[in-house]
N, C-alpha and C positions, 0 to 999 in steps of 0.2 A: 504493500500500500504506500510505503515512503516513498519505494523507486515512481509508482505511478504519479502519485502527489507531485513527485520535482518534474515529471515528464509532462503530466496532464495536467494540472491546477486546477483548471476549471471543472474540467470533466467531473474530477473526485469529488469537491465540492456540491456541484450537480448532477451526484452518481442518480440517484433517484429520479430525477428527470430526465437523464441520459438511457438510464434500464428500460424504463419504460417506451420511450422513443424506438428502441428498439425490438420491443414486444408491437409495438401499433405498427410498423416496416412490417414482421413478420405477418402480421395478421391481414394488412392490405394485400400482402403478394399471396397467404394461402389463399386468402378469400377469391380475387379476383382470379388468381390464376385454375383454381379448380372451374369457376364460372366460363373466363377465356376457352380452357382447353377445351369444355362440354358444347359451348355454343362455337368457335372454329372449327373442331372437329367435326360437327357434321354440318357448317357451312363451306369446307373445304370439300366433304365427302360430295355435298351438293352439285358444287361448281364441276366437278371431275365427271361423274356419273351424267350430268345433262348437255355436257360439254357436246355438236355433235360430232356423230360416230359412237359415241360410246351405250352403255345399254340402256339409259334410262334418256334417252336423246330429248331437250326438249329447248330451240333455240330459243322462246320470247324468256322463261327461266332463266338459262343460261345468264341471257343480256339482263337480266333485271338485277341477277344476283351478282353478278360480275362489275355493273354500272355502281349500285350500291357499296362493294369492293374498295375498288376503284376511288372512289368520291370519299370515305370516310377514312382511307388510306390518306387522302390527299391535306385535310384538315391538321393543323399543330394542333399535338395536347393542350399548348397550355393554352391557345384559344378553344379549346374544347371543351376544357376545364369550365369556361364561363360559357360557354353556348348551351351544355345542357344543365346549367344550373337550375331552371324550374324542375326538366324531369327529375333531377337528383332530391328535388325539394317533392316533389311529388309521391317520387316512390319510398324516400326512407326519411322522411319530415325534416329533413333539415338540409341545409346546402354545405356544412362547413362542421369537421371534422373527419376522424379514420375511416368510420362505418360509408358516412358521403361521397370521399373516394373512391371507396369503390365501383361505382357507375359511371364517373367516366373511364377508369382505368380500363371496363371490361369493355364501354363503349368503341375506345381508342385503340387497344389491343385485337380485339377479336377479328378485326380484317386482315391486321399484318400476320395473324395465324393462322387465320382461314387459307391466304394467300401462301402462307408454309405449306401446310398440309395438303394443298392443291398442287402444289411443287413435286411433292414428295410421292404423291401417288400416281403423277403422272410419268414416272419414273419407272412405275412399273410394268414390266414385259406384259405389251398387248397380246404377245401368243398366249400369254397366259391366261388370257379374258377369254382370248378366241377359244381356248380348249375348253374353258367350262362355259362357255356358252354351248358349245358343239356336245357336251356332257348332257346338258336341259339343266344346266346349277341356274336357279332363278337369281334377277337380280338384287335381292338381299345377299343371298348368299356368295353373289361373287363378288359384292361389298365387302362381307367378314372373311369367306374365306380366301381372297384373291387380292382384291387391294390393301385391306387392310393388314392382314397377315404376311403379304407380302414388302407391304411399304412398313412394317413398323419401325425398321432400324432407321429409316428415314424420319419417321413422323416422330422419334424420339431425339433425334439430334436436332429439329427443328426446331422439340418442345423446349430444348435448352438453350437454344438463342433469342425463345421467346418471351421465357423468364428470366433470362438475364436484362430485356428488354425491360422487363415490366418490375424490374428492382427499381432502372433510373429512373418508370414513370412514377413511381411511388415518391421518387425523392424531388421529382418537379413537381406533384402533389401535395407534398412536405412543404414549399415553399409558397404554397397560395394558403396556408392553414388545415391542411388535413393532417398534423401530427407527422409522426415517425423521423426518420434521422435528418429527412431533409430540410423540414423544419426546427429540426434543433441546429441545424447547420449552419441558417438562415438568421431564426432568432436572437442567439447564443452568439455563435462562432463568427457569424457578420458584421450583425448590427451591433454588438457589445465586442466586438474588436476582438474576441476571444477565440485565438488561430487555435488552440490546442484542441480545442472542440470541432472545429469542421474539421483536423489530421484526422481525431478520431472518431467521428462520423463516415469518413471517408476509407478510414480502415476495415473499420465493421463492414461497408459498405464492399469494399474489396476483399473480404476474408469472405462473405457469401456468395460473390463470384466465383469463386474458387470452389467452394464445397461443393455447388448447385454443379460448377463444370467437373469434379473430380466422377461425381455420384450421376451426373447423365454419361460422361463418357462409357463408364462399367454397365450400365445398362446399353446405352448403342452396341457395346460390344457383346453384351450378351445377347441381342436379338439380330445381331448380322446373320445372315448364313449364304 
């Protein structure tokens, strides 16, 4: 605690506001990012499957889903941030806080992962569609057992550039008032001239880089084949 104290000052001081900061980071990325993953992975699966030629062909989809894509790809978070500030107020009463965050994060994220996983399964060998369609495998099943099965090594090293993504939107989040590190970055470490606090804002911040890349890498490797 001394060594930290001469390194950190502030931090130590403001351990309790620093702890916490980093429990509200964790809770914006699990939250949004189980939400992200559920709604891009099957707005990815979408875009793939109606794309034409493929089995569930269906071009005005396609363009609807792809335009949509497209358009909320194109938007800044942190103008995002305030654009959908009534729905955010709408759907969880309030605009500003950790829990609030999380709608745009999932607003903002879920196309640049949709647009992953549409990547990742396009990737996968058409003969392979073509045999289980020539089988009569309907198309659910050559969704789970053909794209999906076969894109997973793919769809899992996407999943990891995607939450790496959605740690820094947490932490542009952090700086409009939704808590967590990047808000104590902001607060603290900024505006009270207190550098020792954004190092270690920015350490925490790098040390979950690292885990999230250590623990996707073991998994892509485990579903290569």
């Amino acid at each position: 605690m001394q060594w930290l104290a001469s390194l950190f000052p502030n931090v130590v001081s403001n351990q309790t506001q620093f702890v916490e900061s980093i429990w509200q980071t964790l809770y914006m990325l699990f939250a949004s990012g189980v939400l992200v993953g559920i709604i891009g992975l099957i707005l990815g699966v979408a875009l793939v499957v109606t794309e034409p030629g493929q089995v569930l062909a269906n071009a005005a989809v396609y363009q609807v889903l792809d335009k949509i894509v497209n358009v909320m790809r194109s938007i800044p978070f942190i103008i995002l941030l305030a654009l959908v500030t009534p729905l955010t107020k709408l759907l969880v009463g309030t605009s500003i806080g950790t829990t609030a965050a999380i709608v745009p994060l999932v607003i903002g994220c879920t196309p640049f992962y949709a647009r992953q996983v549409q990547g990742a399964l396009a990737s996968v060998d058409q003969g392979l569609v073509e045999a289980a369609l020539a089988m009569g495998l309907s198309p659910v099943d050559i969704i789970f057992k053909v794209y999906l099965k076969e894109g997973a090594a793919e769809i899992a090293r996407t999943s990891i550039v995607t939450i790496i993504s959605l740690i820094g939107l947490t932490a542009m989040a952090g700086a409009v008032g939704a808590g967590g590190l990047g808000d104590i970055a902001i607060t603290l470490g900024y505006n009270q001239f207190e550098n020792d606090v954004t190092v270690a804002a920015t350490l925490i911040i790098l040390l979950m880089v690292l885990i999230i890349q250590f623990f996707g890498d073991l998994v892509v490797k485990r579903l290569t084949h």
